[in-house]
C-alpha positions in Angstrom: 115.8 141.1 128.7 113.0 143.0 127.1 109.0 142.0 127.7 107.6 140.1 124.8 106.5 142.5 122.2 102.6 140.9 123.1 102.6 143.1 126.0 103.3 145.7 123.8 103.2 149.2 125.4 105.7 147.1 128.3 107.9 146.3 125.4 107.8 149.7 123.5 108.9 151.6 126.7 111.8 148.9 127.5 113.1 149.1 124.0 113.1 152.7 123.4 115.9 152.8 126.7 117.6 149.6 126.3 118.4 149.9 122.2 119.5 153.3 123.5 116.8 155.3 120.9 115.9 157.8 124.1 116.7 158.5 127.5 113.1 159.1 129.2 115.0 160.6 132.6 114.9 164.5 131.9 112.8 166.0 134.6 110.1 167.6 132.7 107.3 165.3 131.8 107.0 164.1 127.6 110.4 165.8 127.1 112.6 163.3 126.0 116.6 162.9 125.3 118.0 161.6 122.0 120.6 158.9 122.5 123.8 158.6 119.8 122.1 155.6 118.4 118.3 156.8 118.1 119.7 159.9 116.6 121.6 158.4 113.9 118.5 156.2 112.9 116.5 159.8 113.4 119.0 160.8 110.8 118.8 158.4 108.6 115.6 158.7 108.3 115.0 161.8 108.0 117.8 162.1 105.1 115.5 159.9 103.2 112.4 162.2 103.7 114.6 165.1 102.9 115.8 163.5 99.8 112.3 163.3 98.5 111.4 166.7 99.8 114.4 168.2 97.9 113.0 167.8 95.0 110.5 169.8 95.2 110.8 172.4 97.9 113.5 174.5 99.6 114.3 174.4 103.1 114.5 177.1 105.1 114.2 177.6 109.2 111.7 180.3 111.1 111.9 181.4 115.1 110.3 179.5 117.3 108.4 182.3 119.3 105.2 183.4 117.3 104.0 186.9 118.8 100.3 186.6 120.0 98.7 188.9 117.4 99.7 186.4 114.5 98.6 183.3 116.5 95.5 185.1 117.2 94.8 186.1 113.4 93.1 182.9 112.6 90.6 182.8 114.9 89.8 178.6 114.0 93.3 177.7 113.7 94.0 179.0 117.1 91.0 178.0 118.7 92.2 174.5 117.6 95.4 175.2 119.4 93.9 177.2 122.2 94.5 174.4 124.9 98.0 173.4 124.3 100.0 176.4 123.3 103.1 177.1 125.6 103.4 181.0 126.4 106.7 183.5 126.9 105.4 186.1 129.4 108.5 187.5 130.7 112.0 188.3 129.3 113.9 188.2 132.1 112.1 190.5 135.2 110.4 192.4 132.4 106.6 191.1 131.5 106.5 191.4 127.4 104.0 193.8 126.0 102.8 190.8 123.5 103.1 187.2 124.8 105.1 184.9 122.5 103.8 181.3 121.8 106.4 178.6 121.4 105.5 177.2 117.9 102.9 174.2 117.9 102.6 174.7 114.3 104.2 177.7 111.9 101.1 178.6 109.8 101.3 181.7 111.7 105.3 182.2 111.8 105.4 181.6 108.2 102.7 183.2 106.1 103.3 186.9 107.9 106.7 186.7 105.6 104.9 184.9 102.8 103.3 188.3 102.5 106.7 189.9 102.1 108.0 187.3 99.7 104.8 186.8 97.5 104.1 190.0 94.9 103.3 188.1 91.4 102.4 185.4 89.7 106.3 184.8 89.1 106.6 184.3 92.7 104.3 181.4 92.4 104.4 178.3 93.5 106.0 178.9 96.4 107.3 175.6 97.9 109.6 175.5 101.5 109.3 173.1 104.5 111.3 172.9 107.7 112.5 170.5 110.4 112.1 171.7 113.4 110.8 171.5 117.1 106.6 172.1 117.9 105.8 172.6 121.3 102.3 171.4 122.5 101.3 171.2 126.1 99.9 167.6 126.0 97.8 166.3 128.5 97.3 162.6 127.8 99.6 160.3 128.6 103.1 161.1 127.3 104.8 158.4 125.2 108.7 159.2 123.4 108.6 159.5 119.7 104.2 159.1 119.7 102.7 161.7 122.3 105.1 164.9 123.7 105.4 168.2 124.5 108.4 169.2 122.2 107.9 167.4 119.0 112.0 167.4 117.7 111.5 166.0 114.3 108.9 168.0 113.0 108.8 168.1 109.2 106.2 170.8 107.8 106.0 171.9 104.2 103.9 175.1 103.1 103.3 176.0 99.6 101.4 178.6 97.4 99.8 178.5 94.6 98.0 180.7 92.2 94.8 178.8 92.1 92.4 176.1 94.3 93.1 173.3 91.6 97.3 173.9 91.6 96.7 173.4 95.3 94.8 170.3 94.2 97.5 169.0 92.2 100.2 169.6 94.8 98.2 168.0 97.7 98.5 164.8 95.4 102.1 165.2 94.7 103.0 165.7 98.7 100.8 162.4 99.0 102.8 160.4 96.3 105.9 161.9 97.8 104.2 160.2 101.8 103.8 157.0 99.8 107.5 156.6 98.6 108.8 157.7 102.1 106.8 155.4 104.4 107.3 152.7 101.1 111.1 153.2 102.0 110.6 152.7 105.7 108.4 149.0 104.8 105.7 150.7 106.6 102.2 149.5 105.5 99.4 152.6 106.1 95.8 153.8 105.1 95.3 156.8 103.1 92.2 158.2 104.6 90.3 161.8 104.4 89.4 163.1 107.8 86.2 164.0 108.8 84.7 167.6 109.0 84.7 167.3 112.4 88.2 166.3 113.1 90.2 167.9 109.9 93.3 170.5 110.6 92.2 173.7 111.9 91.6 176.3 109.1 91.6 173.6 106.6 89.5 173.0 103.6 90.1 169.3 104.1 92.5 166.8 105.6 94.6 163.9 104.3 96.1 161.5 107.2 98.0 158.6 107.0 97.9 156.4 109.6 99.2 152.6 110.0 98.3 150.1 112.6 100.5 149.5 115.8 101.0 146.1 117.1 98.4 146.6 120.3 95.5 147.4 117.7 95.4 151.1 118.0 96.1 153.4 114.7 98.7 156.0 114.9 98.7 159.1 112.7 102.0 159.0 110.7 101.6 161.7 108.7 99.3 164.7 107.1 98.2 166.8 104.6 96.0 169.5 104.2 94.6 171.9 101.5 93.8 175.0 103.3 92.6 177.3 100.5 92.6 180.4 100.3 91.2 180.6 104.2 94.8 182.0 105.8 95.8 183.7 102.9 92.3 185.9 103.6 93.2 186.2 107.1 97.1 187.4 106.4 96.1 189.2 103.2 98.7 187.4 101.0 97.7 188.2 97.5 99.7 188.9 94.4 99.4 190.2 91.0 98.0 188.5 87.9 99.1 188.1 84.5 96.2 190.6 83.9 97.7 192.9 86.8 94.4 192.0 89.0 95.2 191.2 92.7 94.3 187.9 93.4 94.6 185.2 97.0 97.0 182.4 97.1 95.6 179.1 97.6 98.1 177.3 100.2 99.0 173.5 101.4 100.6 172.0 104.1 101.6 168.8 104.9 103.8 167.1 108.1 105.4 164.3 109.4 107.0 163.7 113.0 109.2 161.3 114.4 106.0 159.1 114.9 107.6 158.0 111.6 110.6 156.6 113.6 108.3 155.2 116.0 106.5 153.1 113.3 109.4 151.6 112.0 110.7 150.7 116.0 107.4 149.5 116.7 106.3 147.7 113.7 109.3 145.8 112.3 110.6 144.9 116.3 110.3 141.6 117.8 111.1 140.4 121.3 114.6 140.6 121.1 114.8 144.3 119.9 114.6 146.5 116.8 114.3 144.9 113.4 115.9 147.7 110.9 115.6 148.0 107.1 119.0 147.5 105.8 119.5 151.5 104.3 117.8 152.8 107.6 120.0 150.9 110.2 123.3 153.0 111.8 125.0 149.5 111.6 123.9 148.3 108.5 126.6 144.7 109.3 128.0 143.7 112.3 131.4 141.8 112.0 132.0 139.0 115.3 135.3 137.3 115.4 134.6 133.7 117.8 138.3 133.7 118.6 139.5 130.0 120.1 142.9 130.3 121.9 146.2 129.8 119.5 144.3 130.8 116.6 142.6 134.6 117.4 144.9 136.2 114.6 144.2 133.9 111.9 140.6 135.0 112.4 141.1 138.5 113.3 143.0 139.4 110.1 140.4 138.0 108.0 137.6 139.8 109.8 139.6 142.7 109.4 139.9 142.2 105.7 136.0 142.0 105.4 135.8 145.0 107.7 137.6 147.1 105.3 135.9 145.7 102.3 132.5 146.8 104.0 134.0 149.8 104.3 135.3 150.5 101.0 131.6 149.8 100.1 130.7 152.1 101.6 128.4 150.2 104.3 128.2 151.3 108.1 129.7 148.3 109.5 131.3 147.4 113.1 133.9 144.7 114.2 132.9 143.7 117.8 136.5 142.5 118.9 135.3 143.2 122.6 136.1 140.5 125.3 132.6 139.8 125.9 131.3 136.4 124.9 130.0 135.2 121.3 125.9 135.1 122.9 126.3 138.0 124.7 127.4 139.9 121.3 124.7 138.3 119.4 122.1 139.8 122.0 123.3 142.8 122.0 123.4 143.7 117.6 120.1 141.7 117.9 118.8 144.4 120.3 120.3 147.1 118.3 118.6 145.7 115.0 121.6 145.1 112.9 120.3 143.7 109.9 123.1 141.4 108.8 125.8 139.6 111.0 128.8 138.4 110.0 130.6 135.9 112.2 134.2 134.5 111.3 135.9 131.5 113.8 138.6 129.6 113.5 137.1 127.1 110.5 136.5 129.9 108.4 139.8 131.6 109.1 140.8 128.5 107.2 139.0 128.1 104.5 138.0 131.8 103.6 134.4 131.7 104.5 131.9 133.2 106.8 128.5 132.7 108.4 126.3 134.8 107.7 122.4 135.8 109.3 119.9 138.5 108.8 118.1 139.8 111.8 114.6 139.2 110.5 115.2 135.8 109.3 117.5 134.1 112.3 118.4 131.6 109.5 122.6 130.9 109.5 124.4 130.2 105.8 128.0 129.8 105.0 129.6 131.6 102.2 132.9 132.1 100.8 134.3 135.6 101.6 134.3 136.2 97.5 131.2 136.2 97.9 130.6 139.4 100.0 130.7 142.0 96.9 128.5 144.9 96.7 126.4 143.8 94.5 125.1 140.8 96.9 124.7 143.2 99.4 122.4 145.5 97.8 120.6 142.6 96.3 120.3 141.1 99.7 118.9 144.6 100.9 116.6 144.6 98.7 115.4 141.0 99.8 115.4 141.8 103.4 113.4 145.1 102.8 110.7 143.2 100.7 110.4 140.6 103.6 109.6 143.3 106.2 107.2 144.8 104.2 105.6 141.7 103.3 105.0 141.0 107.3 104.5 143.9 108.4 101.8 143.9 105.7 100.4 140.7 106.9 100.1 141.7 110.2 98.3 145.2 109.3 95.7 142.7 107.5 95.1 140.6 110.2 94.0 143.8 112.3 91.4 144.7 109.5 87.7 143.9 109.8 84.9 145.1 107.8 81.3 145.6 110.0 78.2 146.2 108.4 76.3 146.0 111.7 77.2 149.6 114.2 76.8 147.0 117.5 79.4 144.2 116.3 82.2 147.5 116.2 83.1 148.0 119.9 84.2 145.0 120.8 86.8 144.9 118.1 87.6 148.5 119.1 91.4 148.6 120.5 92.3 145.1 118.6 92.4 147.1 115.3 90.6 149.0 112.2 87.0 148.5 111.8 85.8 149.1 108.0 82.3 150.4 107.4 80.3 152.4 105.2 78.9 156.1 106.3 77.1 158.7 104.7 78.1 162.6 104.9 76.2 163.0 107.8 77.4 164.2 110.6 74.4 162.9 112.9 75.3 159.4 111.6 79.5 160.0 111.9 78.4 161.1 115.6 76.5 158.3 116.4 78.9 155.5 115.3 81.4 157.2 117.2 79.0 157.0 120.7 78.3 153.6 120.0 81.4 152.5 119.5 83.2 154.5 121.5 85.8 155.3 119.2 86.8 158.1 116.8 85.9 158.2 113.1 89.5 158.1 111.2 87.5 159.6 108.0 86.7 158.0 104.1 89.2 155.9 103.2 90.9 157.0 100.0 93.4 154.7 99.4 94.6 150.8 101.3 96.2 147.8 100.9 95.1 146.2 97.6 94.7 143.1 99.4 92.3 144.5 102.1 89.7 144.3 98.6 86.5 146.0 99.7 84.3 148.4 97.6 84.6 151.9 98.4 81.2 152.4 97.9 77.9 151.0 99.7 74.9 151.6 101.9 75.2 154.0 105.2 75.4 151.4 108.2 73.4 153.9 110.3 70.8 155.2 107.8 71.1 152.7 104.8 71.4 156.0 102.5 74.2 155.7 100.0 78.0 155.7 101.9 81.7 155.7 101.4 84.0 153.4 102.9 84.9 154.7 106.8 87.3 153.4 109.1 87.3 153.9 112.9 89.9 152.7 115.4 91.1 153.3 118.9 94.2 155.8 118.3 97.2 157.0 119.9 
């Protein structure tokens, strides 16, 4: 049996093992093990974020190891790195003449060759992104999928672009293609603009995403960042104008990390187990034959039949004819999140019907088997999806709060998102964050429609004129 979800950070680290998403047992702390199951949903995820990236950008793959005189080029970037970087000092006996830095980021990896790749303006834009493992040696409390050392799943894209404003332009397309990919996963977020203080290192700015987890705290579930021309300076990566001048790429990045898979465990779940979207679940309908005795192939030939039919749908579906008892099946599909069940006894055997149950709704209907066509089942995807994002919506709003007064803040801090307005100073961003004790997510660019505040007003600290804020206890 799990905790209840309202003790949540039991419940997170019961359901990651039990729903088999990641074995937490490898002896080297915030390295973790993908199960079968949690890397199929890793999968399927990810397919959808690759689908969107496709579009766009190719995908290539660069080393791991980063020599220490390109990680040291960018003396801000590295410095931002400085305390978490994992160094090679030694191939075999030997101590290496340059250290090599497993990857916490490939700025560094990437725009070395970028130099080699980029000579004109017909090289440009230069889009590509990558899935791969970040190492960073993290200090805080380690938590699978939300705080490690090896990141698996990171997705970074780095592109090029012959001017600041096509950079501009592209940071808003990698935004609207964050939108559709946590819209797919019915994850509700903020789009907000970090703070000078806290934007990626060697940046011109930062764009995070960031939704609310079920404890209160905000998790960072996605970012982009215009950088500039700032690393193409530092690595010299020009090219060739239609005038034949030599001229600085301006350059973007933007990443997402299987925090994204964490959201969707965390926010759709319930006590039972994982609540997964229909298109995102490795069994998308579990099939469960209530066999009575004298009549268990009446009702496992018809099970069978809707089996196959699934199949030819092409659905990922299972037939649990294991011994185990109906209840004990029904726990176990609930803990796995299957979101629709299928169950088929002896009175339907008869009549050509089933009972049927979504995992977000608990509510049982009977249906004829004709019933069961493609069609339905997309539309009842599409049904179930809208219902998870409708509640996981709600619940993000009831962990919204706007504050016009700096001392009413703390206490909310660690319940949820307190909304406020700040100027650009940093003196007053510092202050809010001391009396609150808290860090300032940034302006807040874009949010739930519903949420309905003006993005505009007077500085809580100063009273000068201010931009909508949020601030949150974060993971």
């Amino acid at each position: 049996m799990l905790p209840p979800k309202s003790d949540f950070s039991e419940w997170y680290h019961e359901v990651i093992q039990q729903a088999q998403i990641m074995d937490i047992r490898y002896p080297v702390k915030g390295l973790y093990v993908w199960f079968p199951f949690g890397f199929k949903l890793r999968n399927l995820v990810y397919g959808k974020l690759r689908d969107i990236m496709d579009r766009e950008h190719d995908e290539v793959y660069f080393p791991a190891l980063i020599p220490e005189t390109e990680l040291g080029k960018e003396g801000e970037h590295i410095k931002g790195f400085e305390d978490e970087v994992y160094w090679i000092t030694h191939g075999g006996l030997d101590e290496l003449d340059v250290k090599l830095a497993l990857r916490p980021t490939s700025e560094t990896a990437m725009y070395p060759m970028f130099k080699l790749w980029i000579r004109s303006h017909a090289d440009l834009p230069l889009r590509i992104y990558q899935i791969v493992n970040v190492f960073r040696y993290e200090t805080k409390h380690t938590r699978p999928l939300i705080r490690l050392r090896e990141i698996t799943s990171f997705k970074e894209a780095h592109t090029a672009h012959r001017s600041y404003e096509e950079a501009e332009e592209n940071v808003k397309m990698a935004i609207n293609a964050y939108k559709e990919f946590f819209d797919s996963l019915a994850i509700p977020y903020f789009i907000i603009k970090r703070p000078e203080w806290d934007k990626f290192p060697g940046a011109d700015y930062t764009i995070a995403f960031d939704t609310i987890m079920p404890d209160g705290k905000t998790l960072q579930i996605g970012t982009v960042h215009n950088l500039a021309d700032n690393f193409a300076r530092t690595f010299d990566l020009k090219y060739e104008t239609p005038e034949g001048d030599q001229a600085y790429v301006y350059q973007t990045c933007y990443g997402i990390s299987e925090r994204c898979v964490a959201s969707v465990i965390s926010i759709h779940g319930d006590d039972t187990g994982l609540i997964l979207p229909f298109r995102l679940a490795p069994y998308q309908t579990v099939i469960i034959p209530i066999l009575y005795k004298g009549k268990e192939r009446e009702v496992l030939d018809l099970s069978n039949e809707v089996f196959n039919r699934l199949k030819e749908f092409g659905l990922r579906a299972i037939l649990d004819d294991s011994d185990e008892r109906p209840g004990a099946k029904y726990y176990k599909w609930e803990l796995f999140g299957v979101p629709l069940r299928i169950e088929i006894g002896p009175k339907e055997a008869e009549s050509r019907e089933a009972v049927i149950s979504f995992r977000d709704e608990r509510v049982k209907r009977k249906i004829s088997i004709e019933e069961i066509t493609e069609e339905k089942i997309t539309e009842w995807a599409d049904e179930m999806h809208e219902r998870l994002r409708k509640r996981a919506l709600d619940s993000m709003l009831e962990k919204v709060r706007f504050f016009d007064k700096v001392d009413e803040m703390e206490e909310w801090m660690g319940r949820g998102v307190a909304l406020f307005y700040l100027c650009q100073s940093l003196e007053c961003g510092k202050s809010v964050e001391e009396d609150v004790k808290a860090g300032v997510l940034g302006e807040v660019v874009e949010m739930p429609e519903e949420i309905g505040i003006d993005k505009e007003g007077k500085c809580t600290v100063c009273g000068k004129s201010g931009k909508l804020n949020a601030i949150a206890k974060s993971y």
